[in-house]
Every structure is written in structure tokens, then in C-alpha cells.
C-alpha positions as CSV (number, residue, x, y, z in Angstrom):
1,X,61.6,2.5,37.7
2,X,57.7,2.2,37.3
3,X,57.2,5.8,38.6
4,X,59.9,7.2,35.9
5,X,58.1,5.1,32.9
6,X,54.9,6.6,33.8
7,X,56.1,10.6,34.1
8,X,57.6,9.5,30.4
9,X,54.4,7.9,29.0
10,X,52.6,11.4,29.9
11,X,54.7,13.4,28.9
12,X,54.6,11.4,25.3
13,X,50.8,11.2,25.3
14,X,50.9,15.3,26.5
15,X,53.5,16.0,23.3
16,X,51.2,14.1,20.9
17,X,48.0,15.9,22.0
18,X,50.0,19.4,21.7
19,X,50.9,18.1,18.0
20,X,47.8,17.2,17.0
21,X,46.5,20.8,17.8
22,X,48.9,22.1,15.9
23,X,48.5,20.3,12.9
24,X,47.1,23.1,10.0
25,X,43.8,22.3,9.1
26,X,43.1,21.6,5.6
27,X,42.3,24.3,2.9
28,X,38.7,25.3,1.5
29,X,38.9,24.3,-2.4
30,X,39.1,28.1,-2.9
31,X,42.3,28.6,-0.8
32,X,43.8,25.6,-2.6
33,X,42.8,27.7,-5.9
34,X,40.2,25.2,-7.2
35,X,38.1,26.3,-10.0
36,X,34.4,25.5,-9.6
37,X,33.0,24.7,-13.2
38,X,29.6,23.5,-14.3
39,X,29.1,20.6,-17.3
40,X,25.6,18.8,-18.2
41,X,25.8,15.4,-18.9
42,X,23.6,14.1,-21.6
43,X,21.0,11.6,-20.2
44,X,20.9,7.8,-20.5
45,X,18.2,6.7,-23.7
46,X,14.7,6.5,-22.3
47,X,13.2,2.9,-21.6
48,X,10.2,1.2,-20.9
49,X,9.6,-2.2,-20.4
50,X,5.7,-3.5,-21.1
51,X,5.4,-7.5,-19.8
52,X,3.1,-8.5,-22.5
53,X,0.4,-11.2,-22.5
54,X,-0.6,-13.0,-19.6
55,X,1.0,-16.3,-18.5
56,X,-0.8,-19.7,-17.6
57,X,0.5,-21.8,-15.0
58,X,-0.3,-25.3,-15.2
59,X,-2.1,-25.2,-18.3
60,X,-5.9,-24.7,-19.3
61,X,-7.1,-27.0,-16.4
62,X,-4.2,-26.3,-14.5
63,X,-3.0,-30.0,-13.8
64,X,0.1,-30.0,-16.0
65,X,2.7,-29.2,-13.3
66,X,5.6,-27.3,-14.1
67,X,3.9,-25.7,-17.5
68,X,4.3,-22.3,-17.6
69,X,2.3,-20.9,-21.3
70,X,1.6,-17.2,-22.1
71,X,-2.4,-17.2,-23.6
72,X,-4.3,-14.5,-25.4
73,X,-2.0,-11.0,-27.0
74,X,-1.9,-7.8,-25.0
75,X,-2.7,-4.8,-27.0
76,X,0.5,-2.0,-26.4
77,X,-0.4,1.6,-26.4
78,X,2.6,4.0,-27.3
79,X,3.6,7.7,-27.2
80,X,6.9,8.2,-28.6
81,X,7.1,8.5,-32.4
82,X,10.5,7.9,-32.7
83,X,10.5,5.2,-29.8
84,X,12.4,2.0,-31.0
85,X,10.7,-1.3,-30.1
86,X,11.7,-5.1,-29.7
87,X,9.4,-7.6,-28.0
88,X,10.8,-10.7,-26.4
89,X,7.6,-12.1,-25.2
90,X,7.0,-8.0,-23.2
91,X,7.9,-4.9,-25.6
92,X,10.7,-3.3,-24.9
93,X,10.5,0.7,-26.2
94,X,13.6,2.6,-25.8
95,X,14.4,6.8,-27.2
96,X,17.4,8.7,-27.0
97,X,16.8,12.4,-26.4
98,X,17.9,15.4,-23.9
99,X,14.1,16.6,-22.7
100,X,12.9,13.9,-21.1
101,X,9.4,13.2,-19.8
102,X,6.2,11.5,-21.1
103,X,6.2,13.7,-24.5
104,X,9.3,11.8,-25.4
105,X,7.8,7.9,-24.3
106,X,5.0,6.9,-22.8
107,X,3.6,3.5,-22.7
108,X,0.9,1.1,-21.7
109,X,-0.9,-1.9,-22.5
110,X,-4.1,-4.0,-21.5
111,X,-5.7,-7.2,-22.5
112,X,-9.1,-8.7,-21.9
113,X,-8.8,-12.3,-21.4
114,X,-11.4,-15.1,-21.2
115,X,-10.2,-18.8,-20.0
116,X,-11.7,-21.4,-17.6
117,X,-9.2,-20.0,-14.7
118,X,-7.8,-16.8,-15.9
119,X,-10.7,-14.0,-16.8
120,X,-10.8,-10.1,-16.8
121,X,-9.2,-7.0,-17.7
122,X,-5.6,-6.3,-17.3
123,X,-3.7,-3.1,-17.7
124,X,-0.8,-1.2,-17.0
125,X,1.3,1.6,-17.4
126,X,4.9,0.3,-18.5
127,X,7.4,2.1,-16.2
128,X,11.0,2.4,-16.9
129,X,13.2,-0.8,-15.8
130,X,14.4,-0.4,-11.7
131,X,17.4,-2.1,-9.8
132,X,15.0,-2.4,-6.9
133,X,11.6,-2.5,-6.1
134,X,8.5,-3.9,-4.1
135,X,5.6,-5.7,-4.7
136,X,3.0,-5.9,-1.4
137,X,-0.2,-7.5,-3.7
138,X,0.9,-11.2,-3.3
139,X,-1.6,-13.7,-2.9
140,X,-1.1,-17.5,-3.0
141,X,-4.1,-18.8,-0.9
142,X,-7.0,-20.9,-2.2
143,X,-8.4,-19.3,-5.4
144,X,-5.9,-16.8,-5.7
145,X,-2.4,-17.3,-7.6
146,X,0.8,-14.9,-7.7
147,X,2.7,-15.2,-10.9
148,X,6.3,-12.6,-10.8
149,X,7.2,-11.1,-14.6
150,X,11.3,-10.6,-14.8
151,X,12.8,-8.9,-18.0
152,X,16.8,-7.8,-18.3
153,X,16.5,-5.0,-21.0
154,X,20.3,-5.2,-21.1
155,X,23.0,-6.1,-23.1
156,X,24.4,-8.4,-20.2
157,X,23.4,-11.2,-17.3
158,X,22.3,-10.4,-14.3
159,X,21.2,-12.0,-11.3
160,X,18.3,-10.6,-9.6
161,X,18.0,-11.7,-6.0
162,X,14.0,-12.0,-4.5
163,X,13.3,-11.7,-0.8
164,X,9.7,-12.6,0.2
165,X,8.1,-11.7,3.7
166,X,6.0,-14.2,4.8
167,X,3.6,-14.7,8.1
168,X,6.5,-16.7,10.2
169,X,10.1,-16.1,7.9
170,X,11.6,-14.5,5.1
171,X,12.2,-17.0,1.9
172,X,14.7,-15.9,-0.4
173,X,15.7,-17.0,-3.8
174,X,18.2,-15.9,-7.0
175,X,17.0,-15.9,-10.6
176,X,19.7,-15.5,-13.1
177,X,18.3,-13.6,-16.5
178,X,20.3,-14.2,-19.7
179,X,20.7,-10.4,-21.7
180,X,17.4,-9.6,-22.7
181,X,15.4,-12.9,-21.6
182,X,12.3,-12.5,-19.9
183,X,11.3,-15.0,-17.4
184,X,8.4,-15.5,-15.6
185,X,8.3,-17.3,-11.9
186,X,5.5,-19.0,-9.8
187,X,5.7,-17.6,-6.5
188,X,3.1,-20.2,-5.2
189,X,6.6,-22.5,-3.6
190,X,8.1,-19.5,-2.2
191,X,5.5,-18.0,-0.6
192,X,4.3,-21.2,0.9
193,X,0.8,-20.7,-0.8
194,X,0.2,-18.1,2.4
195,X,-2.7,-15.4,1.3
196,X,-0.5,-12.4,1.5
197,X,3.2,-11.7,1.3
198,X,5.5,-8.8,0.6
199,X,8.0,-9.6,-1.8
200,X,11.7,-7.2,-2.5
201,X,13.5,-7.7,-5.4
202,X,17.1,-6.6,-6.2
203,X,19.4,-6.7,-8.6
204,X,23.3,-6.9,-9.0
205,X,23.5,-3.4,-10.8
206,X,21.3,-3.4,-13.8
207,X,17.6,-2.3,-13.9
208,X,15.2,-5.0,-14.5
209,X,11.3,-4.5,-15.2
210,X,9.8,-6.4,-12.5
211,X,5.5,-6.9,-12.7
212,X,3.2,-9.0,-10.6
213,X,0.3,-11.0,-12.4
214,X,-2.2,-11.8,-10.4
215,X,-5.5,-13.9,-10.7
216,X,-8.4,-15.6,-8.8
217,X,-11.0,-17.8,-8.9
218,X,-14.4,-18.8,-7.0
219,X,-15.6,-22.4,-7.6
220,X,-15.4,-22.9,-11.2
221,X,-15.4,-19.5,-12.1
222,X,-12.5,-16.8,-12.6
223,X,-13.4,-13.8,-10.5
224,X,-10.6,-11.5,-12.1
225,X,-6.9,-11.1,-13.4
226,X,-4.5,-8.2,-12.5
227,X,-0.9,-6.7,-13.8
228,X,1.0,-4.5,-11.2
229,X,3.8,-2.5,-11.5
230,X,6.8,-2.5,-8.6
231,X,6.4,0.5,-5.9
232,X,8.8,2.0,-3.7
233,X,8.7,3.1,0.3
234,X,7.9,6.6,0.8
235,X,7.2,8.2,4.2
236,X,4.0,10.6,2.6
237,X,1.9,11.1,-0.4
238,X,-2.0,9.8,-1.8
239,X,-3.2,7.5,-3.7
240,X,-5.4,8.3,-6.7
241,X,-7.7,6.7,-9.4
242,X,-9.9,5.1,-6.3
243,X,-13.2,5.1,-7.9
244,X,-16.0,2.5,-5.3
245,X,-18.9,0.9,-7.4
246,X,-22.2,2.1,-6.3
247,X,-23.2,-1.5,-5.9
248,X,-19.5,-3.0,-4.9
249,X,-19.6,-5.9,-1.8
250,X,-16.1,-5.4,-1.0
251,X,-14.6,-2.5,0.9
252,X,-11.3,-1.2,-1.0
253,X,-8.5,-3.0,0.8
254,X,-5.5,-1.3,2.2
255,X,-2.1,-3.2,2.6
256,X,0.8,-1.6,4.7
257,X,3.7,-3.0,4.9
258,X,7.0,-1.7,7.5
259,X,10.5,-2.5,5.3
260,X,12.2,-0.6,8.5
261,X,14.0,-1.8,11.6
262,X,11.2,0.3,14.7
263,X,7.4,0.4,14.4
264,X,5.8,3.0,12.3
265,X,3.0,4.8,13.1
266,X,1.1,6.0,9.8
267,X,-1.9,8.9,9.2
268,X,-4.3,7.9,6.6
269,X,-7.2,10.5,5.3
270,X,-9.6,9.3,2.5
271,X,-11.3,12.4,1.0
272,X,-14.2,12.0,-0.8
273,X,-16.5,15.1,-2.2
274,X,-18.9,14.7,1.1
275,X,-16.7,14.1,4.0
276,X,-12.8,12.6,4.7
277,X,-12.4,9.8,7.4
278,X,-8.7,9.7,9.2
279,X,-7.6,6.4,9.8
280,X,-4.1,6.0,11.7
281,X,-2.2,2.4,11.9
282,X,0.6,1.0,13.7
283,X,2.4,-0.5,11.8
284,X,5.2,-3.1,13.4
285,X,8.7,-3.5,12.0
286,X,9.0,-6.1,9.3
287,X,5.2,-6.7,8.8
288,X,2.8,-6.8,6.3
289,X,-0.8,-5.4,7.6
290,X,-4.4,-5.4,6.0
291,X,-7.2,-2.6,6.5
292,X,-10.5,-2.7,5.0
293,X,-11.6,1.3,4.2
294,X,-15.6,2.0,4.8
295,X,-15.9,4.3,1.9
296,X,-19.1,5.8,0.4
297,X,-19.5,5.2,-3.8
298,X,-17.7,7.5,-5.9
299,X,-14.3,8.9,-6.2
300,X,-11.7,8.8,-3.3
301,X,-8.7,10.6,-2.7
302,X,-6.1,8.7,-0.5
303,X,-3.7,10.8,1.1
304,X,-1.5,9.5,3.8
305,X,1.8,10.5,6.4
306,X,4.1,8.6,8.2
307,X,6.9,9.1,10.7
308,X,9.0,6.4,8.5
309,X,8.8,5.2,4.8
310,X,6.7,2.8,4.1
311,X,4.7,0.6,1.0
312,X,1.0,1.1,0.6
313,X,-0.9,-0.4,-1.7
314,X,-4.6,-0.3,-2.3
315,X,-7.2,-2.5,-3.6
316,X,-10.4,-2.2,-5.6
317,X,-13.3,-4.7,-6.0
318,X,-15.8,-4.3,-9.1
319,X,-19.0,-7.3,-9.7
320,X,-20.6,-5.3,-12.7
321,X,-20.5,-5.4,-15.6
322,X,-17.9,-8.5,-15.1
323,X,-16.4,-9.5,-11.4
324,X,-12.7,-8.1,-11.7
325,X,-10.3,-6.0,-9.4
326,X,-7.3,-3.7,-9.2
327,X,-4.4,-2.4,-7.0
328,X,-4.0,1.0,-7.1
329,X,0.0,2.3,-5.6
330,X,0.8,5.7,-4.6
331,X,2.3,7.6,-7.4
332,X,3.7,11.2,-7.7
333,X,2.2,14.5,-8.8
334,X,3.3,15.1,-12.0
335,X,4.7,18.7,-12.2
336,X,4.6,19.2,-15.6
337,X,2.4,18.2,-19.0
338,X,1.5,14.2,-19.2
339,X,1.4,12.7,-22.3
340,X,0.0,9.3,-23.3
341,X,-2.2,7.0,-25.7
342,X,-5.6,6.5,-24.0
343,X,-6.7,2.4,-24.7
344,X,-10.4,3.3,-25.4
345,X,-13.3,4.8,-24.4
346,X,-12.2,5.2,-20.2
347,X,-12.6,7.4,-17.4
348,X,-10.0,10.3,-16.5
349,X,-9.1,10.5,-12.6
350,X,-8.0,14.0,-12.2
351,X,-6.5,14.5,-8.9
352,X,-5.4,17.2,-6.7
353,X,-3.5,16.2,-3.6
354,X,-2.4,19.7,-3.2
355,X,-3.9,22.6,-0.3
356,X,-4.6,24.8,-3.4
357,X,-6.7,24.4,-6.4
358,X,-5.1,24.0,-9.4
359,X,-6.6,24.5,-13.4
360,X,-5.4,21.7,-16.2
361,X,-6.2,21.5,-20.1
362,X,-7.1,18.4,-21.2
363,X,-6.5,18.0,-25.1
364,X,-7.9,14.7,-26.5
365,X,-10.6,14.3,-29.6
366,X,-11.7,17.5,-27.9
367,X,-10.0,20.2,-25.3
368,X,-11.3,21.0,-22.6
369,X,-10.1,23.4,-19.5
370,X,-10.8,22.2,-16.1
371,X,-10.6,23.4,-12.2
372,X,-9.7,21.1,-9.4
373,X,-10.3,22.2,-5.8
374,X,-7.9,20.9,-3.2
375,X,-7.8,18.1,-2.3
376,X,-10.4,16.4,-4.4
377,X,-10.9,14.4,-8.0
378,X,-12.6,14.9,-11.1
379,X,-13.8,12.0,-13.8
380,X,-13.1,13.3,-17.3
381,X,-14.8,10.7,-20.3
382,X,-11.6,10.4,-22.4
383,X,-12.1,8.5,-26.1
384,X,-9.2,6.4,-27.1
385,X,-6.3,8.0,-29.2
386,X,-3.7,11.1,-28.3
387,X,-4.1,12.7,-25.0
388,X,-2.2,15.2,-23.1
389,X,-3.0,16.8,-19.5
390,X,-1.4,20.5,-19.3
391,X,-0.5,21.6,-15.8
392,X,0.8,21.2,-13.2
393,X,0.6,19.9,-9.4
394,X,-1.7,17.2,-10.5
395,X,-2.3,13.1,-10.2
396,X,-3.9,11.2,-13.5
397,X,-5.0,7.8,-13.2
398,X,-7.6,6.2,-16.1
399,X,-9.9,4.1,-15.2
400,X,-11.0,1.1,-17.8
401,X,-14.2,-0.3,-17.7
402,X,-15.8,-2.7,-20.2
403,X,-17.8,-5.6,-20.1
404,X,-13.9,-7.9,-20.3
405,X,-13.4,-6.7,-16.9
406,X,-11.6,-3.6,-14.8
407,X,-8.3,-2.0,-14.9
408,X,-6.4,0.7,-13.9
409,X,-3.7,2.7,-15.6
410,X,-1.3,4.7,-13.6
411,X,0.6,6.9,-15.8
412,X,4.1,8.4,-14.0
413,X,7.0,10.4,-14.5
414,X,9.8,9.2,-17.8
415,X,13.0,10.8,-17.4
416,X,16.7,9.4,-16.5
417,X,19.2,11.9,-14.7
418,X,21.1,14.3,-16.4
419,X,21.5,17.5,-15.2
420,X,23.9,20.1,-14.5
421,X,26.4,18.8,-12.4
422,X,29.0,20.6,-10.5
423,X,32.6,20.0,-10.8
424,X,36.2,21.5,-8.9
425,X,38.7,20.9,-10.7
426,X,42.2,21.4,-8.5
């Protein structure tokens, strides 16, 4: 009786394999006579998201726990004449139109500031709102404090959940934003006060604009104040606008940190107009690294590889004409004309990641046409006002100096999708 089940179980599993050969495969979209049409879909209005003035924590001597104040005005610097605007404590700027880039909007804002424990320069370029996003510049040890700017540009709540790296866990935390409230958070609970901390912030569908204030303080004196944009992981590109003070004390200061699941090994080459030096890290999965950079004074070009993605960001020490610093984050080439509003008198970063030299027009109070060799930077003295860069291939940073402090302003790409798309139709 068992041998006969068997030759019948065999023969079924033999039948269903010989059926499943000769099931017909399915048909290409062209022998099911689909018709492959193309439609363009208009994009999204352009937005940009600028945080505004500075917040206090803890009031003026900082002893009022729980008090959370924004102090002095930030001054907003717009392209876009037909941008529309509404500030809720940060400026939001929004513009419909089909050709999008930084000729439609383009934004920043800075603001010198001069308090007991919050002094400097801050700046910023005002990137359109993300669902996602890093921040790698945290810093919540003695003298240093880590402030996180939330805004919901939209018409409806959101939660927006926040996921911060520290030395021996991972903290996590929710923050609910009403339709178009802007919040701002002390991170100095979640991150445990710890000196250095990667934090990850997602939403639950909706962008968000999402900055880091920074600040710190020596004794009784403020030693600087900074405003940082979010950055994403990417497995190769440079870093641009590094410009080292002839008389700085403090080597820039590279952060690395591995979002993946397997250890990353990353290729680092800071070019400079005498020489390059190639650094290469390790980077381990799920941590946060530092890496001081012996650079000589003048302008640096970061450029860097990696097997996996990864976030880099880079920091900049100044003592003269006022103690201040900066992060610099790795931003794309711009492959067509940038457009924006110069703050004031400042220095133009002109960089050229690429293996060929490339030729740019700078229009401002006055035009000028400039070459950039491969691989290398030029500093172009820009007056405040109008200014356009014409070309393409290249990296734009400016670089503010005054006797409030120092800031950098990383311009990048505007545009939303909206493309041709294709579309069968069966």
C-alpha cells in the first residue's frame, strides 16, 4: 500500500512539473499591443525654508530651565522676484513655475549676533524642505550646546521621528509639528550632553526643513555660533569653500559617520594649489569618527571615495578678526547657471572637482570670465547684491567674513521632479 502511494505521489509531482513548463509565458507589452506614450508632468511649486533668528536656551544667563527665546533678527537674502513669502518665526518662500533651478528661487540668510553666551556670525543657504536627512555636527559637551530647528511648510501634521547615535546606544524620540508650526528642540537630554553625536531625522511623508544651531563658549566668553543645513549619505564627491586662516590654531576637523550595516573603508584627498595629501579611514558600521586634516593656509579642495555611502562633514576654525567657526558638507556640482543674492562684501569659492578645467562668467556689480584648472579653487571678491555664476561642472561656496564673526554659504541645486515620464497604456 505504501509503495503504490509513493509511485502515485511521483507521478503527481512529475505531471505538475510537465505543466508548469508548459505554461505560455507572458507577452512583451508590444505583443499584448500596448501603446507606449510620453506625458510631462508639471512640477510641484518651488520651496525653501530659511530658520530665522537664533534661539536662546535658558535665557541670557542661561539658568531659566526650560526657556526656550529666539534673540536678535536674521537678515533673508532672496532671488526669486515673484517668490511668495510667510515667516512663522523662519521664512518660508515658495514659486510656482516649469524651469526650475536657482533663477526661479534662491535663498539665504545670516545674522551677527552679540550676547553673553551666544556670539558670532551665522549663515546659511535655505534648502528646499526634505522627508529625511542627517545632521553629523552635534555637540553637547562642556561649552558647546546643540539646539535642532523643525518647520512643517505644510498644510497638515506631521510627526517627525529623530534617531540620535550616541557613543554607547541610539536614543530616539517623536516630535509632532502642527501645519506650519516651527519648533525648535534642545538636544542637550537626548544626546546625553556626549560631545559628538549623529542624529537622523524622518518624517511620516511630508518634507520638513530641518537645521542644526550650534554654539560654544570658553570661560565667560562665546567662542562662536553656527546654522547647518541637513546632508545626505553619498558614496563619492568633495567638499568645497575650505578656506584655513594663515594664523588658525585648530586643524579643520573631519567627521565620518557609517549609517550602513559592514565597515566602510573611505579615500580622502585634500588638494590644495602646492600639493594634495591622501588620507584613507575605516570607518566601522554604525559609528561616528573624528579626523583632524594637517592642511597648509589657503584654499582646500576636499575630494573623497568610498566603497559605501557615507556622511562627511567638515569643520573650520577662524580666531581673527572674531573667534568663530563653520561646518562645511559635501554638496554637488552645479551643472548649470547659479543664481543668488550675495549678503555683502564676501569671498567667492570657485571650485572645480572635475579632471578637466572648466571656464565660468561671473556677473555681479562687475563681470568677469574666469578659468579653473582641475581640481583646484579660485577666491573671487563678490560685493553684495545680484550675482550669477555661468557654467557649468562647477562648486560655489561664499565665504563671509566680518568683524561679527565667520560663515559659510553653500548654495545648491532648486528644482522638484517633473520630467517626461513614460507611460503604456494597454
Amino acid at each position: 500500500m505504501k509503495l503504490g502511494l509513493r509511485i502515485l505521489g511521483y507521478l503527481a509531482l512529475v505531471g505538475l512539473g510537465f505543466a508548469l513548463v508548459q505554461v505560455p509565458k507572458p507577452l512583451a507589452p508590444k505583443e499584448l499591443g500596448a501603446i507606449e506614450a510620453t506625458a510631462s508632468v508639471d512640477p510641484m511649486p518651488l520651496s525653501a525654508y530659511c530658520p530665522g533668528p537664533l534661539a536662546e536656551i535658558g535665557g541670557e544667563q542661561g539658568t531659566d530651565l526650560g526657556a526656550i527665546e529666539r534673540v536678535g533678527k536674521a537678515t533673508f537674502n532672496l532671488w526669486g522676484a515673484d517668490a511668495q513669502t510667510q515667516e512663522n518665526g523662519g521664512l518660508l518662500v515658495s514659486v510656482e513655475g516649469k524651469e526650475q533651478s536657482t533663477k526661479l528661487l534662491s535663498a539665504n540668510q545670516t545674522q551677527a549676533i552679540s550676547r553673553e553666551r551666544l556670539s558670532g556670525l551665522a549663515a546659511t543657504y535655505c534648502p528646499m524642505p526634505q522627508v529625511s536627512g542627517y545632521f553629523i555636527v552635534g555637540d553637547s559637551g562642556p561649552g558647546s550646546e546643540s539646539v535642532l530647528h523643525l518647520a512643517n511648510p505644510n498644510n497638515v501634521d506631521l510627526m517627525v521621528d529623530l534617531e540620535l547615535v550616541l557613543e554607547s546606544e541610539v536614543a530616539t524620540d517623536r516630535i509632532s509639528l502642527a501645519a506650519g508650526e516651527h519648533k525648535i528642540v534642545s538636544l542637550v537630554a537626548l544626546s546625553s550632553a556626549e560631545s559628538s553625536f549623529a542624529l537622523r531625522y524622518q518624517t511620516s511623508g511630508l518634507p520638513v526643513a530641518a537645521f542644526m544651531q550650534l554654539r560654544e563658549v570658553s570661560g565667560l566668553s562665546a567662542t562662536g555660533v553656527a546654522l547647518v543645513p541637513p546632508t545626505k549619505p553619498v558614496s563619492q564627491g568633495a567638499i568645497a569653500g575650505l578656506l584655513v586662516a594663515e594664523n588658525a590654531i585648530k586643524s579643520p576637523m573631519l567627521r565620518v559617520f557609517n549609517p550602513g550595516l559592514e565597515d566602510v573603508e573611505l579615500n580622502l584627498q585634500a588638494i590644495n594649489p602646492e600639493d594634495f595629501e591622501l588620507t584613507r579611514i575605516r570607518v566601522p558600521a554604525g559609528v561616528l569618527l573624528e579626523q583632524s586634516l594637517n592642511l597648509p593656509a589657503g584654499v582646500s579642495l576636499i575630494s573623497f571615495e568610498a566603497d559605501s555611502e557615507l556622511v562627511l562633514s567638515l569643520r573650520n576654525d577662524l580666531i581673527s578678526p572674531k573667534v568663530d567657526f563653520e561646518w562645511l558638507l559635501p554638496t554637488p556640482a552645479f551643472e548649470r547657471d547659479l543664481y543668488l543674492q550675495a549678503p555683502g562684501s564676501t569671498a567667492l569659492l570657485i571650485s572645480n572637482p572635475g579632471l578637466d578645467p572648466i571656464a565660468v562668467v561671473i556677473e555681479s556689480t562687475t563681470n568677469q570670465a574666469v578659468s579653473v584648472p582641475a581640481r583646484s579653487s579660485l577666491v573671487v571678491p563678490v560685493e553684495r547684491g545680484p550675482l550669477q555664476i555661468a557654467g557649468s561642472g562647477f562648486m560655489a561656496s561664499l565665504h563671509v567674513l566680518s568683524n561679527a564673526g565667520y560663515a559659510v554659504i553653500q548654495p545648491t541645486e532648486m528644482r522638484n521632479i517633473g520630467e517626461s515620464i513614460r507611460v503604456l497604456v494597454r
